[in-house]
Predicted model as a PDB file, atoms N, CA, C, CB and O in Angstrom, pLDDT in the B-factor column:
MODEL        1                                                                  
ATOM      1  N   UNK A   1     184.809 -16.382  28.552  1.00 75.00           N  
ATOM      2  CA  UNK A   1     183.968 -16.301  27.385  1.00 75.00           C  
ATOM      3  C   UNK A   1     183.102 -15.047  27.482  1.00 75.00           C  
ATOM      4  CB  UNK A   1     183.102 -17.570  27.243  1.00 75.00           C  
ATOM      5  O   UNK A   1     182.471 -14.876  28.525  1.00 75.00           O  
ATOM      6  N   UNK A   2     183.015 -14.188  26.534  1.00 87.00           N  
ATOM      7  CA  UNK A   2     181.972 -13.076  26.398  1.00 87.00           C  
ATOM      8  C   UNK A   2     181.272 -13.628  26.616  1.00 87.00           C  
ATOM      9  CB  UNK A   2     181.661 -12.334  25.415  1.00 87.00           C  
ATOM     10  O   UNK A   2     181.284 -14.833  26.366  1.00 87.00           O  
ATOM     11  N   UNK A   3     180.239 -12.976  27.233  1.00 90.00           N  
ATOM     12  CA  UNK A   3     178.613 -13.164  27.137  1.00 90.00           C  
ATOM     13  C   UNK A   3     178.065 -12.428  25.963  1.00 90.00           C  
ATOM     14  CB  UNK A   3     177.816 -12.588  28.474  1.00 90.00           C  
ATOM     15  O   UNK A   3     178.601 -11.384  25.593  1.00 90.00           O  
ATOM     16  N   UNK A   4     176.803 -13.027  25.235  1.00 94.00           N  
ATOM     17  CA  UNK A   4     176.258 -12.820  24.171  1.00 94.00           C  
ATOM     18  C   UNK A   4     175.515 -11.864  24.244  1.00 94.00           C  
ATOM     19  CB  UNK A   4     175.749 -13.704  23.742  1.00 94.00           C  
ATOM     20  O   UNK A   4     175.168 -11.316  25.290  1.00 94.00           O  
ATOM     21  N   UNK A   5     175.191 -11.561  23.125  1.00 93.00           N  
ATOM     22  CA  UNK A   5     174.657 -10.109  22.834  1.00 93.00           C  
ATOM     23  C   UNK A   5     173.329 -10.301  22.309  1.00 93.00           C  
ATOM     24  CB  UNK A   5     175.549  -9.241  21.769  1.00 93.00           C  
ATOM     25  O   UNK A   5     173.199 -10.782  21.183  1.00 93.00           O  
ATOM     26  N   UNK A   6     172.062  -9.890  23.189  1.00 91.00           N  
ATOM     27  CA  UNK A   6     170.758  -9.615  22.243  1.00 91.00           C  
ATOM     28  C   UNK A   6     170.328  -8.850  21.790  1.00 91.00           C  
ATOM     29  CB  UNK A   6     169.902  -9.765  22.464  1.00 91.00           C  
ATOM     30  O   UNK A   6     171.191  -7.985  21.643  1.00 91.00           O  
ATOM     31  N   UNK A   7     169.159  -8.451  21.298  1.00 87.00           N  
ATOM     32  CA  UNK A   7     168.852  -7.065  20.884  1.00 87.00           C  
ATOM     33  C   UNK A   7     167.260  -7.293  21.150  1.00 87.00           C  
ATOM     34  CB  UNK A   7     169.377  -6.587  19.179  1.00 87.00           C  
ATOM     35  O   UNK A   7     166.636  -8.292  20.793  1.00 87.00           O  
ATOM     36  N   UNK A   8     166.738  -6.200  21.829  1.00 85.00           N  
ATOM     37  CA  UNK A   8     165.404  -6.284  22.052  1.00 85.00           C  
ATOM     38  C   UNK A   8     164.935  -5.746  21.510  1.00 85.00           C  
ATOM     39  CB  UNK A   8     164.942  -6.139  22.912  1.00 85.00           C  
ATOM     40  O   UNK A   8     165.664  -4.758  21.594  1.00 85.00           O  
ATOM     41  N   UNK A   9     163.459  -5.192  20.276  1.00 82.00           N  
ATOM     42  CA  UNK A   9     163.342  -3.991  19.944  1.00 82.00           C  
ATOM     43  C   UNK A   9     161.957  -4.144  20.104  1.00 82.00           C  
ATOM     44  CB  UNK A   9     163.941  -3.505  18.689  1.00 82.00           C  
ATOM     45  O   UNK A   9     161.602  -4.920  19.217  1.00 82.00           O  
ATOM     46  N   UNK A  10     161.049  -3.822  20.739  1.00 81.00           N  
ATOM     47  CA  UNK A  10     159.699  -3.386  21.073  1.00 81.00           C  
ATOM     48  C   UNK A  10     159.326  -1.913  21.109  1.00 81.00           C  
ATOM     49  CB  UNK A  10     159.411  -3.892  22.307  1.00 81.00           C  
ATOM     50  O   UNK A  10     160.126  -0.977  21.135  1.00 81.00           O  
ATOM     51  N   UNK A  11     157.522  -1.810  21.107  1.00 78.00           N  
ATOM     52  CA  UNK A  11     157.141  -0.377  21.712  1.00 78.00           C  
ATOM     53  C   UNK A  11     156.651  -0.353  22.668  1.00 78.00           C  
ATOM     54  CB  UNK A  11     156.400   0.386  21.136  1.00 78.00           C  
ATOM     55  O   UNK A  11     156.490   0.766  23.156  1.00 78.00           O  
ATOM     56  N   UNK A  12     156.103  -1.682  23.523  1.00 80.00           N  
ATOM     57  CA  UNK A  12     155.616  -1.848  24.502  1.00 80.00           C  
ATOM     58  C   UNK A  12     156.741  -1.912  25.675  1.00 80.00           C  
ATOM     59  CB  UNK A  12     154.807  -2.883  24.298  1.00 80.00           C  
ATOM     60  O   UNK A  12     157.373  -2.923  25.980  1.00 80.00           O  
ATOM     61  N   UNK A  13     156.839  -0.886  26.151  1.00 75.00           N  
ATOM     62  CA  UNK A  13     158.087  -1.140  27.588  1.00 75.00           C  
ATOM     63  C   UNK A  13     157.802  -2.151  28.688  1.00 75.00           C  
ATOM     64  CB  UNK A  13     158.267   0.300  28.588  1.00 75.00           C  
ATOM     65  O   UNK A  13     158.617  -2.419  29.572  1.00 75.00           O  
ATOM     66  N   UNK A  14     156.681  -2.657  28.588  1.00 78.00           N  
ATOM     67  CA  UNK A  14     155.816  -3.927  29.343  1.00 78.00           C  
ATOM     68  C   UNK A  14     157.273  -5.082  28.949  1.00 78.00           C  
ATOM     69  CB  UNK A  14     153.738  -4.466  28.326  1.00 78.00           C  
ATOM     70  O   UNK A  14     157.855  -5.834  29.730  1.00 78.00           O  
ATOM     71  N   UNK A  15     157.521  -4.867  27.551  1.00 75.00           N  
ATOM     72  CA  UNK A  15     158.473  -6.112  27.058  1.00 75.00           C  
ATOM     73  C   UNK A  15     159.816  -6.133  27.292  1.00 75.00           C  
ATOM     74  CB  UNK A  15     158.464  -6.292  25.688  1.00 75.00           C  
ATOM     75  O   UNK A  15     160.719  -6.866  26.888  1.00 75.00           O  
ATOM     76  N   UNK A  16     159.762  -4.777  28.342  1.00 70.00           N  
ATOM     77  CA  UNK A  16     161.746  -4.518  28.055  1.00 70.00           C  
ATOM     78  C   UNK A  16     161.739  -5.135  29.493  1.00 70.00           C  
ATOM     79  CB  UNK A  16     162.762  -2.375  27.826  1.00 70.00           C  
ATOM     80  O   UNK A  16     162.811  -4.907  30.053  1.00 70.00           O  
ATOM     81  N   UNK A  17     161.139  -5.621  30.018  1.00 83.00           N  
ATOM     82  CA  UNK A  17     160.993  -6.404  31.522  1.00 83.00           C  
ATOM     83  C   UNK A  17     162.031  -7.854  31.009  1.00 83.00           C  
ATOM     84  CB  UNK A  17     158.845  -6.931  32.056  1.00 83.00           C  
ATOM     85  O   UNK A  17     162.750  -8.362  31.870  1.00 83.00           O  
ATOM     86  N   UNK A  18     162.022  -8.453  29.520  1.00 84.00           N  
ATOM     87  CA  UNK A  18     162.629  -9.022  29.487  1.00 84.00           C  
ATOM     88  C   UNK A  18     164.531  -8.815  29.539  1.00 84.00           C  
ATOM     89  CB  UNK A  18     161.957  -9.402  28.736  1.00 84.00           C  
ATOM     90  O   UNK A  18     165.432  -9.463  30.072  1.00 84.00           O  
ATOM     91  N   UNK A  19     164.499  -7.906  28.917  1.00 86.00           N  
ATOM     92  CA  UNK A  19     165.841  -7.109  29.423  1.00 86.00           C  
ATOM     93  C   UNK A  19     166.319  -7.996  30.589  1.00 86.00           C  
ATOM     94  CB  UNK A  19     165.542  -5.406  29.996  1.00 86.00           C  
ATOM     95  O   UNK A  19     167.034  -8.997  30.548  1.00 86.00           O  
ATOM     96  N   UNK A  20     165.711  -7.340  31.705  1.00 90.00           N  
ATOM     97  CA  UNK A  20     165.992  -7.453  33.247  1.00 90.00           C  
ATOM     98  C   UNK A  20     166.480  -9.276  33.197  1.00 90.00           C  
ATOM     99  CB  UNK A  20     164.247  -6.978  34.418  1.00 90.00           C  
ATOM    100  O   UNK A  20     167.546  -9.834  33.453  1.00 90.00           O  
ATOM    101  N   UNK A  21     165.131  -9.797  32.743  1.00 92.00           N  
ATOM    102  CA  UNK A  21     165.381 -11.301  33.267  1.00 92.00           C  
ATOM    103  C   UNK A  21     167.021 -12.114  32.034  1.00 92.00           C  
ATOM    104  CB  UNK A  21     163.308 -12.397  32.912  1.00 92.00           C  
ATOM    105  O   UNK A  21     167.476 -13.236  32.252  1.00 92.00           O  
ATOM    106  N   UNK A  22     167.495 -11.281  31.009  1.00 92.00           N  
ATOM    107  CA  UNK A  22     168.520 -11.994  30.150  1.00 92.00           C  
ATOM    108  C   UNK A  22     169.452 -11.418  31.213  1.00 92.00           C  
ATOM    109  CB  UNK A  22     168.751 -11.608  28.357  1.00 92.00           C  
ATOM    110  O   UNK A  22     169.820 -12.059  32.197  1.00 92.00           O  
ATOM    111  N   UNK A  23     169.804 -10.164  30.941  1.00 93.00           N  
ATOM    112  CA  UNK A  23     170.929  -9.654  32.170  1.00 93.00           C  
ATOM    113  C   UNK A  23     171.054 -10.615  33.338  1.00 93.00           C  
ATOM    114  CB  UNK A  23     170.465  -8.170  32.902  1.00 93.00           C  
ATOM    115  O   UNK A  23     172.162 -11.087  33.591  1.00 93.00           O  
ATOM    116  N   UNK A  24     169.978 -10.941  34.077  1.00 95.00           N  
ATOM    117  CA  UNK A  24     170.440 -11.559  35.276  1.00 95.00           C  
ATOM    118  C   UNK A  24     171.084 -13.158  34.986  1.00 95.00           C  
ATOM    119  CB  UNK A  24     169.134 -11.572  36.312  1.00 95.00           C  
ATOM    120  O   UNK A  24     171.823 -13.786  35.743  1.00 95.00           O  
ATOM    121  N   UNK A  25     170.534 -13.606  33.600  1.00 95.00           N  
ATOM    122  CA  UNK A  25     171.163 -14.900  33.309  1.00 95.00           C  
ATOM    123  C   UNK A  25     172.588 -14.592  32.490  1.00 95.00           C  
ATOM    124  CB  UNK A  25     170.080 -15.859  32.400  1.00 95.00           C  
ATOM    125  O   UNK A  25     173.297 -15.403  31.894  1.00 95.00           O  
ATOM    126  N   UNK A  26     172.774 -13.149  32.659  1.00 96.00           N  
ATOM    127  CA  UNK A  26     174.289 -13.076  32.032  1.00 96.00           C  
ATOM    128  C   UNK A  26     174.514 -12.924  30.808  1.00 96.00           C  
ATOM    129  CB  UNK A  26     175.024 -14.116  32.213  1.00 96.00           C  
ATOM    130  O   UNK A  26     175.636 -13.188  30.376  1.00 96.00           O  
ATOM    131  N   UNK A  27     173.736 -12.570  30.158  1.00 95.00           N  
ATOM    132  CA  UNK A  27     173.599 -11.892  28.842  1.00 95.00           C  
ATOM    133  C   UNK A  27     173.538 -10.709  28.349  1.00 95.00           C  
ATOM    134  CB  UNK A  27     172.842 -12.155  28.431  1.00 95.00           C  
ATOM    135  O   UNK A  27     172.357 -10.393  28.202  1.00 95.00           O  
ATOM    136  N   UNK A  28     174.412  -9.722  27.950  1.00 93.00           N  
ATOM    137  CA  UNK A  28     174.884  -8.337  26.746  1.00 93.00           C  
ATOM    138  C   UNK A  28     173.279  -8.011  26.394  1.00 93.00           C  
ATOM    139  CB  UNK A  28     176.076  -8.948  24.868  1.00 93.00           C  
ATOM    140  O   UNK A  28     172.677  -8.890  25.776  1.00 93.00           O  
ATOM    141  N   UNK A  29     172.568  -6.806  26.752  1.00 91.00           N  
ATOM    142  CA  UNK A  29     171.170  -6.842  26.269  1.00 91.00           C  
ATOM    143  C   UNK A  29     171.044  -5.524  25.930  1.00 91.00           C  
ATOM    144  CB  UNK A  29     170.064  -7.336  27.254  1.00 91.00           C  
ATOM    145  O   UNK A  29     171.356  -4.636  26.724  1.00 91.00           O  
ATOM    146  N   UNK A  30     170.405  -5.189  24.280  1.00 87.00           N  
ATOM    147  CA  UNK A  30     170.425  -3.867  24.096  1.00 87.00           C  
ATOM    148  C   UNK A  30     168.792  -3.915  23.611  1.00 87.00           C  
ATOM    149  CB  UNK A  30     171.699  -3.271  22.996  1.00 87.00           C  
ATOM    150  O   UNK A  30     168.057  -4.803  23.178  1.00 87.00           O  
ATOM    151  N   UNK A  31     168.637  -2.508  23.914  1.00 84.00           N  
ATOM    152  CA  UNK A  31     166.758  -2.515  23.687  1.00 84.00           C  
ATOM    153  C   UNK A  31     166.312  -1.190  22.775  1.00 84.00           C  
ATOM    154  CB  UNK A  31     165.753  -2.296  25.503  1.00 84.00           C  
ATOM    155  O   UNK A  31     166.968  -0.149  22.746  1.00 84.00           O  
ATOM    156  N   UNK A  32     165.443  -1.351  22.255  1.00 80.00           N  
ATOM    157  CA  UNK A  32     165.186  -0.201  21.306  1.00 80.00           C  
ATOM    158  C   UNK A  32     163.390   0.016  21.191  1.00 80.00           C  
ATOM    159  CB  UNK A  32     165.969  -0.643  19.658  1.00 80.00           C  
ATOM    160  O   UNK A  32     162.624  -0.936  21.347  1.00 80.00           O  
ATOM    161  N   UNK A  33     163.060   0.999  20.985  1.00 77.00           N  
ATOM    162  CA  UNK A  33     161.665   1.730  21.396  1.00 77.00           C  
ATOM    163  C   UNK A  33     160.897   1.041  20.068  1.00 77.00           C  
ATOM    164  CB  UNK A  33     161.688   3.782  21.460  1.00 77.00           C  
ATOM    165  O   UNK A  33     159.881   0.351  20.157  1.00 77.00           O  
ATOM    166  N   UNK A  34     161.736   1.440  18.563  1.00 69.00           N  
ATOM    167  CA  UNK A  34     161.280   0.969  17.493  1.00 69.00           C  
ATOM    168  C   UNK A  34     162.275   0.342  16.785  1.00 69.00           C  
ATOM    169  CB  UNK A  34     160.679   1.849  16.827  1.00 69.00           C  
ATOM    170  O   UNK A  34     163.407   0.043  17.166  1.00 69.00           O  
ATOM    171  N   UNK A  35     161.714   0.160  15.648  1.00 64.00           N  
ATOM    172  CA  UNK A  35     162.753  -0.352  14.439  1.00 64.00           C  
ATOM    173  C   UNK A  35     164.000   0.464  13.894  1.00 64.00           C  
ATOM    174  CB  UNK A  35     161.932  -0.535  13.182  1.00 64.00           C  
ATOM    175  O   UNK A  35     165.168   0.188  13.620  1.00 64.00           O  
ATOM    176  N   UNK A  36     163.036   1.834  13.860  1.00 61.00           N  
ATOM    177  CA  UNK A  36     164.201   2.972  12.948  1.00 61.00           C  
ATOM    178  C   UNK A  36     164.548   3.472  14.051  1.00 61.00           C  
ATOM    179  CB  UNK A  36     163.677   4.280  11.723  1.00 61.00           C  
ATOM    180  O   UNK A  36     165.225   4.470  13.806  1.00 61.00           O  
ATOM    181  N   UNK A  37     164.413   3.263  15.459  1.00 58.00           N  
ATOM    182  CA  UNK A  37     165.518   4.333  16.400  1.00 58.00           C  
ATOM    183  C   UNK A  37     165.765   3.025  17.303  1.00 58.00           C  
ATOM    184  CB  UNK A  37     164.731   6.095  17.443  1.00 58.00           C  
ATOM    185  O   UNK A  37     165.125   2.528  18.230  1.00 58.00           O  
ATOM    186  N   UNK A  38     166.979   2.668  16.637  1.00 53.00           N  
ATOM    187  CA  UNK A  38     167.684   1.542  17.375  1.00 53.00           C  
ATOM    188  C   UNK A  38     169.352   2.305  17.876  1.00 53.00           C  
ATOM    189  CB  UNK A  38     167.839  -0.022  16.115  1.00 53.00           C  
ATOM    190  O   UNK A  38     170.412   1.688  17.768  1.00 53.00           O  
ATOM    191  N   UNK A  39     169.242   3.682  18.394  1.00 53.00           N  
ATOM    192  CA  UNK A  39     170.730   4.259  17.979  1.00 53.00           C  
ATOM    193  C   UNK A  39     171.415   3.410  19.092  1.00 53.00           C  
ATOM    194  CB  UNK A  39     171.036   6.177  18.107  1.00 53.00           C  
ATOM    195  O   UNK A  39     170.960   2.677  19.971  1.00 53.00           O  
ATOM    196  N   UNK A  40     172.617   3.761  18.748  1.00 56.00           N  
ATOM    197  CA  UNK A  40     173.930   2.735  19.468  1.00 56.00           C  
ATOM    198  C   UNK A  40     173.830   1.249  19.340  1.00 56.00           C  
ATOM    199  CB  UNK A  40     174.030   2.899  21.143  1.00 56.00           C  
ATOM    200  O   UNK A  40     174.511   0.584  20.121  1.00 56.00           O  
ATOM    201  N   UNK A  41     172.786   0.392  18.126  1.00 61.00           N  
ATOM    202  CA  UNK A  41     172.656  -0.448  17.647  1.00 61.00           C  
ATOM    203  C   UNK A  41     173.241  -0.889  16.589  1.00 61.00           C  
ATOM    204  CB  UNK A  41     171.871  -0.442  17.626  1.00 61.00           C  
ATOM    205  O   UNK A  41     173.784  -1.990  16.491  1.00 61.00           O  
ATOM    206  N   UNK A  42     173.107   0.526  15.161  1.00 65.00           N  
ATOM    207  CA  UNK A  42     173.129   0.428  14.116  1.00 65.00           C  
ATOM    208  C   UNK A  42     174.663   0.043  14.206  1.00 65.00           C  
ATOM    209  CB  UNK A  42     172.551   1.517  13.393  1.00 65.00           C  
ATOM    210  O   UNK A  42     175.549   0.707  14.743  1.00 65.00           O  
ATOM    211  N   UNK A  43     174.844  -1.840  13.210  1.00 74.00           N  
ATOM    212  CA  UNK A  43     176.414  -1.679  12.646  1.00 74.00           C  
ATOM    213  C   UNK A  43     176.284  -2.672  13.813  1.00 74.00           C  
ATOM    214  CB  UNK A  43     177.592  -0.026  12.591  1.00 74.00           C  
ATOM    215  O   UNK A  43     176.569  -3.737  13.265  1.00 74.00           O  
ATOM    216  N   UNK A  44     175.960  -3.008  15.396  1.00 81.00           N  
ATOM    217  CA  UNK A  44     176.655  -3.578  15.751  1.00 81.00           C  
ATOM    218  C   UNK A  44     175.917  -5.002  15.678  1.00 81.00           C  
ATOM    219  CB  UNK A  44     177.131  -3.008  16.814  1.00 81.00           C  
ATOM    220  O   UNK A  44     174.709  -5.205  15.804  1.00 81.00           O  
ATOM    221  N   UNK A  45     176.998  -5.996  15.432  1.00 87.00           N  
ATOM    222  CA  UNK A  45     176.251  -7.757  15.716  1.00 87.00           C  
ATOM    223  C   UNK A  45     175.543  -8.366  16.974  1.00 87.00           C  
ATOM    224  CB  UNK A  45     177.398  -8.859  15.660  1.00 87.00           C  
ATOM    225  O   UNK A  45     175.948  -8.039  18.089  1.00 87.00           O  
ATOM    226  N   UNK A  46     174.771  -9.012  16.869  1.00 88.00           N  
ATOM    227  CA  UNK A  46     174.123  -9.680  18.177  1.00 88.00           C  
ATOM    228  C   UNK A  46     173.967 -10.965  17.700  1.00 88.00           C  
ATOM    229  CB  UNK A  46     172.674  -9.065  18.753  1.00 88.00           C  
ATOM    230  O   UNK A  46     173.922 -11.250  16.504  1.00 88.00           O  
ATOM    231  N   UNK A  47     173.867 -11.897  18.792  1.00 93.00           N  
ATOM    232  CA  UNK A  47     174.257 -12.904  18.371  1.00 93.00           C  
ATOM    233  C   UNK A  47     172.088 -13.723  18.614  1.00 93.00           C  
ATOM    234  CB  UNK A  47     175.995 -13.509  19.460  1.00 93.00           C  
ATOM    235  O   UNK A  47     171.475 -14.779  18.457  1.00 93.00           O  
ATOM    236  N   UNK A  48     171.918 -12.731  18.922  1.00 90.00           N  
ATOM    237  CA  UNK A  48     170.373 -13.213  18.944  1.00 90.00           C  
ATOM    238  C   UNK A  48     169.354 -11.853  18.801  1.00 90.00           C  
ATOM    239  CB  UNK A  48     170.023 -14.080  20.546  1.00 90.00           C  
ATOM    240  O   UNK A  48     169.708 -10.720  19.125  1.00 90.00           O  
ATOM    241  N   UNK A  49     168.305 -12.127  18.367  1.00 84.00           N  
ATOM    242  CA  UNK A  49     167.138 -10.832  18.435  1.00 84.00           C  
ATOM    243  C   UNK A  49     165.659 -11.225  18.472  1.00 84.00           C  
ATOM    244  CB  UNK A  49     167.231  -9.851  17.068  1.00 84.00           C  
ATOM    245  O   UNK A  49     165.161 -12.105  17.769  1.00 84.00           O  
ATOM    246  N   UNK A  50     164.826 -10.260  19.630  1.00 80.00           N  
ATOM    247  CA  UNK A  50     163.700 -10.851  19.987  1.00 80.00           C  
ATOM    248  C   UNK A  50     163.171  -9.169  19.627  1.00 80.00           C  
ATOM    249  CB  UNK A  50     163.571 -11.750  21.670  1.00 80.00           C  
ATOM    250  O   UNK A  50     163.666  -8.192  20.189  1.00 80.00           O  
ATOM    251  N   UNK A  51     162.027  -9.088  18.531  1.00 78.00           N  
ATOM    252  CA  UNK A  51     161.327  -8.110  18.130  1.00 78.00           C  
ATOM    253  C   UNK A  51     159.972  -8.742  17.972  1.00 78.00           C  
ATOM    254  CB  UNK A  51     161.898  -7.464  16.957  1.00 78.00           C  
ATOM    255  O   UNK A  51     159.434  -9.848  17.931  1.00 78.00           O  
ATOM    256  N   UNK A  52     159.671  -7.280  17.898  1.00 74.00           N  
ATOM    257  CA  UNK A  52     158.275  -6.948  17.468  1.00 74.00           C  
ATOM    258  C   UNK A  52     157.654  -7.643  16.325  1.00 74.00           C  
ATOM    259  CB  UNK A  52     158.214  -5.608  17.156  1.00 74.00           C  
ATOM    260  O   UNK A  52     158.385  -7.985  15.395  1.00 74.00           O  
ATOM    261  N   UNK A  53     156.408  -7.888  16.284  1.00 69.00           N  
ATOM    262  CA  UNK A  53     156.338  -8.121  14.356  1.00 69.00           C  
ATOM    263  C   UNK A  53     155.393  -6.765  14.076  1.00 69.00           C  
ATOM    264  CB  UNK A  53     155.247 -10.036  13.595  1.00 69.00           C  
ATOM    265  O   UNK A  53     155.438  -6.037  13.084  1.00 69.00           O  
ATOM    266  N   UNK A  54     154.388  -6.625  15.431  1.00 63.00           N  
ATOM    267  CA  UNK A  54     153.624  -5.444  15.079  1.00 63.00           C  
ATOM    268  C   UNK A  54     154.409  -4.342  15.440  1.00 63.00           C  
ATOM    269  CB  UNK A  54     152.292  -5.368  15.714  1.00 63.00           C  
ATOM    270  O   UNK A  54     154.898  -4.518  16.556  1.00 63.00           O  
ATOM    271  N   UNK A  55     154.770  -3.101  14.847  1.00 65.00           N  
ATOM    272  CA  UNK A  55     154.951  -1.847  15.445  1.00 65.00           C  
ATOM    273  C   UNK A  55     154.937  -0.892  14.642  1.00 65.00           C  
ATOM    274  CB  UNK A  55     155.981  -1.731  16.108  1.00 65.00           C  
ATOM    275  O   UNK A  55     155.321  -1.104  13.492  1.00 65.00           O  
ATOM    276  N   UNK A  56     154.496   0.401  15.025  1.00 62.00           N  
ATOM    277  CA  UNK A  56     153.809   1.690  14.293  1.00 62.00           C  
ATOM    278  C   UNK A  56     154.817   1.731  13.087  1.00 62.00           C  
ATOM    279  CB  UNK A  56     153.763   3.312  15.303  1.00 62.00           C  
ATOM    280  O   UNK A  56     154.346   1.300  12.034  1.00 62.00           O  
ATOM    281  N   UNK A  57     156.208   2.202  13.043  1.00 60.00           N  
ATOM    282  CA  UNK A  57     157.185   2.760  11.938  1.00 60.00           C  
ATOM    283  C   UNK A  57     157.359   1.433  11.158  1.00 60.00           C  
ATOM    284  CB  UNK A  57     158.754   3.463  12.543  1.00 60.00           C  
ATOM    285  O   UNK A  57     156.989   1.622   9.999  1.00 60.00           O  
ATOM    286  N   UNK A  58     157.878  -0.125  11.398  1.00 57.00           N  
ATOM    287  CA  UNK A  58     158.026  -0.760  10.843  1.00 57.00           C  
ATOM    288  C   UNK A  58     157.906  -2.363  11.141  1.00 57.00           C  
ATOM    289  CB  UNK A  58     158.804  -0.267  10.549  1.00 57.00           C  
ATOM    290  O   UNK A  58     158.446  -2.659  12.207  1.00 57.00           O  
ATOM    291  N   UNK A  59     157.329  -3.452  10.451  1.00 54.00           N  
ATOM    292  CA  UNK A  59     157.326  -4.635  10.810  1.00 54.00           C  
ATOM    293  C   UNK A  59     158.935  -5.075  11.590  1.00 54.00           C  
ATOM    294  CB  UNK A  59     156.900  -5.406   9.484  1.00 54.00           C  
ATOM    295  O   UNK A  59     160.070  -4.988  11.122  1.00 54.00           O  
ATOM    296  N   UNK A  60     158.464  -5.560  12.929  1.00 49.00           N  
ATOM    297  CA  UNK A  60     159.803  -6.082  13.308  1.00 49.00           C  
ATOM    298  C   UNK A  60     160.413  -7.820  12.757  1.00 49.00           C  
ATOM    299  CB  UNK A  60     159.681  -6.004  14.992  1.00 49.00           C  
ATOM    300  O   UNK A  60     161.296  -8.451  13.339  1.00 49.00           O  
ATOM    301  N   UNK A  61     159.658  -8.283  11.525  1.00 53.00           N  
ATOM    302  CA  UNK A  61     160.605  -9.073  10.499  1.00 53.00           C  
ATOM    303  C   UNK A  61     161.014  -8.519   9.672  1.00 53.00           C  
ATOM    304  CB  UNK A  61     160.210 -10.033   9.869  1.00 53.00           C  
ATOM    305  O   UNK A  61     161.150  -9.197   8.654  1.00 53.00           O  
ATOM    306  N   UNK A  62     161.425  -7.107   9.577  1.00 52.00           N  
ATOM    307  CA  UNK A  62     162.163  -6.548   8.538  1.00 52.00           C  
ATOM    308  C   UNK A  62     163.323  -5.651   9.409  1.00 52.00           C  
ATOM    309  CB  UNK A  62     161.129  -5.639   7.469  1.00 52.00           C  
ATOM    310  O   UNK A  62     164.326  -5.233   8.829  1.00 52.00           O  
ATOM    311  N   UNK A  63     163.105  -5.414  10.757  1.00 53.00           N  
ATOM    312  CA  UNK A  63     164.048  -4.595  11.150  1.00 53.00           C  
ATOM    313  C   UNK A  63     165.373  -4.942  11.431  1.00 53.00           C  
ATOM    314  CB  UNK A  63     163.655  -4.091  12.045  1.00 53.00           C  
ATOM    315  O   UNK A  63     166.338  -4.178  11.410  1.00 53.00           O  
ATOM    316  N   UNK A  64     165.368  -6.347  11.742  1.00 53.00           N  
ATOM    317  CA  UNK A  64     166.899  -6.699  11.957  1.00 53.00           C  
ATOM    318  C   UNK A  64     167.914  -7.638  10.946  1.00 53.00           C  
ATOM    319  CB  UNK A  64     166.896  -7.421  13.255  1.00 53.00           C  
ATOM    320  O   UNK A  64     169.065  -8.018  11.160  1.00 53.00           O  
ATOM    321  N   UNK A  65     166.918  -7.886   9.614  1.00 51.00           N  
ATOM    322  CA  UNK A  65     167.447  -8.490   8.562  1.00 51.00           C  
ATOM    323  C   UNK A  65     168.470  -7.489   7.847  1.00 51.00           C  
ATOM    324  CB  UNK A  65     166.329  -8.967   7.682  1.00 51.00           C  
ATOM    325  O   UNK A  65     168.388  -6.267   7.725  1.00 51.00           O  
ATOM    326  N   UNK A  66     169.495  -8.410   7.394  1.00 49.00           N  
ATOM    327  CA  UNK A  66     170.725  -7.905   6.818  1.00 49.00           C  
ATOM    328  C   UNK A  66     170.531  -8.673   5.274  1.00 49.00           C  
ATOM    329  CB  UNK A  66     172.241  -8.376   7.818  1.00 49.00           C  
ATOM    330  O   UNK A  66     171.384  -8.524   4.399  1.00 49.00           O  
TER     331      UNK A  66                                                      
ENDMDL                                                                          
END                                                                             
């Protein structure tokens, strides 16, 4: 079975510590600084996403809605 895919997108790198702890439980983990520079993100599916709500360029309840 693949392992699943998250998407992290924070500005605080304090938060990409979570990164570390999904990886070790075996989870696909991609991370992004902001909303609008998510590159090698854009287009692809995740099957979960843990963002921001505060961040400078854009609310992170608007960044990963389709």
């Amino acid at each position: 079975m693949e392992a699943a895919k998250i998407l992290v997108v924070d500005d605080e790198p304090r938060f990409w510590s979570v990164k570390e702890a999904l990886n070790q439980w075996g989870y696909h983990v991609t991370t992004a600084a902001s909303a609008t520079r998510r590159s090698g993100a854009e287009g692809e599916l995740f099957d979960a996403a843990h963002h921001d709500i505060r961040m400078p360029d854009m609310s992170g309840s608007n960044c990963c809605a389709r």
